[in-house]
Steps between C-alpha positions, in 0.01 A plus 500: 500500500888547447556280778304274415705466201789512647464245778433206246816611307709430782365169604548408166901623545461320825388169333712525220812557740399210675480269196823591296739617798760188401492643161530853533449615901740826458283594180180445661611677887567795224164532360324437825703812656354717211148399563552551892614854358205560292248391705653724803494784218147425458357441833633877599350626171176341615466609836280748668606832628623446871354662761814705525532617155116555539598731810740731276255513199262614752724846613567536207123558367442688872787764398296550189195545647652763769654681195147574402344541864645615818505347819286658773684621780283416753682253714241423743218394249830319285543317782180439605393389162827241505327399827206374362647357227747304641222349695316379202811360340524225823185398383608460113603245282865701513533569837866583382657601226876555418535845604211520722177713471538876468161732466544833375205799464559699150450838531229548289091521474472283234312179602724162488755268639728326394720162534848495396658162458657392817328661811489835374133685569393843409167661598431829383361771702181552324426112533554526913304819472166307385534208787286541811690233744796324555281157381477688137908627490558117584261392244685695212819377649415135502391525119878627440653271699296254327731562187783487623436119698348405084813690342241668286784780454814284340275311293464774331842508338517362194598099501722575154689769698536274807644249313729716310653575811532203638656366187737757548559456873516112459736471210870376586632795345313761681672390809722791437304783387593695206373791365278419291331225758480821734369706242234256455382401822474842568250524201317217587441605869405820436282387239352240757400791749344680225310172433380508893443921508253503209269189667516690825478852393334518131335212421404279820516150563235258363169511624529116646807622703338742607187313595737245671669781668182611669419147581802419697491838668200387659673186653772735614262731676338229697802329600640877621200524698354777300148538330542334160141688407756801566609414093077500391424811699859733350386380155129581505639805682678605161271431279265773726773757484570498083832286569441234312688259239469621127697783516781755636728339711272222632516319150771289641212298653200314373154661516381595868214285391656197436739501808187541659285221374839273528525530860103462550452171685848463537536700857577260772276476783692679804415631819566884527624613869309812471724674801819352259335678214428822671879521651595474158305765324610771761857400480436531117379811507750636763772446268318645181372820684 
């Protein structure tokens, strides 16, 4: 909307320079210089977060997660786990982000996963604990990765604070930063992984992003060449075992129920290479014994 504003304003400079420049042309090539100014002002206070400001917001909020939960050290399932979800993120929407893809397992039993802005994944213990194949770890994976290609995570900062600190960032005199432009940025960015912590820890993201989420993973799945029913079985399979949404740790998703009935004639129509499938499961369950 600012643009739009400003954008007539300078054709209007423009036209009026054009009109009146035997009258007045140093006058005018003066005014148009300041709106060139403001409108570059403007433009940067308008834009979105880049993908590589996007990629340190998203460390950030993984250092804060990891200052609550430690990382398992169990390299070979760390690495296996990165295997299989680096192979859903070819099949994404993101393919690649700024930093790359990075999947982590939380040492913890708690039941959840999360998506840090950027590329950042981490699966907790006590979510791998309740999958029965690899199809189900790359299920969960390819909802998570699904937030990260739909930057569900940085839209979660507020748009007052991102402008703030773009207004800050943008301005001529904040080319050298004081103290008190330090001070502030420093504010705002902390406040701005704050913003993305609480949707991905306490409160959740909104059921329709999490809806679209599951949605997408689907896609993901079947162009990975796993079982996209792999998502409808690990969900039912929670809701048998007492882990579903509502409650505990799991409230940072939408009921079981819902996620459930979402993806119900939504699950593409693939053929399952039942050998494929079976290689799979043991090597799954190799690595989790």
């Amino acid at each position: 909307m600012i643009l739009k504003g400003i954008i007539p304003a300078l054709l209007y400079v423009f036209l009026c320079a054009s009109a009146g420049y035997a009258i007045d042309l140093g006058g005018i090539t003066k005014y148009f210089n300041s709106a060139k100014t403001a409108a570059g002002s403007i433009t940067k206070a308008a834009r979105p977060i880049s993908d590589e400001e996007e990629y340190y917001v998203g460390r950030a909020v993984a250092a804060k997660i990891l200052g609550t939960y430690q990382l398992l050290g169990n390299i070979e399932l760390t690495w296996y786990v990165n295997l299989v979800g680096k192979t859903i993120t070819l099949s994404s929407d993101k393919p690649f982000t700024y930093g790359g893809y990075h999947f982590g397992v939380l040492d913890t039993d708690e039941v959840n996963a999360f998506a840090c802005p950027g590329g950042t994944i981490l699966i907790t213990k006590g979510m791998i604990k309740t999958m029965r194949s690899e199809d189900e770890l790359a299920a969960v994976l390819a909802h998570e990765v699904a937030h990260i290609s739909k930057r569900d995570g940085i839209g979660a900062i507020s748009s007052s604070r991102w402008t703030e600190a773009l207004t800050v960032i943008g301005s001529e005199a904040a080319k050298t930063y004081g103290p008190s432009d330090v001070s502030k940025l420093v504010g705002i960015f902390e406040g701005s992984i704050d913003d993305v912590f609480k949707t991905l820890v306490v409160n959740g993201y909104g059921k329709s992003q999490e809806l679209a989420a599951d949605a997408s993973a689907l896609q993901y799945l079947e162009k990975s060449g796993y079982n996209p029913a792999a998502l409808d079985d690990f969900l039912k399979h929670l809701s048998e075992i007492g882990q579903t949404s509502g409650g505990g740790i799991t409230k940072t998703h939408p009921g079981t129920p819902d996620r459930i009935k979402n993806i119900s004639g939504k699950l593409p129509s693939v053929t399952i290479d039942p050998q494929a499938l079976q290689k799979r499961t043991v090597r799954f369950s190799t690595v989790l014994k």
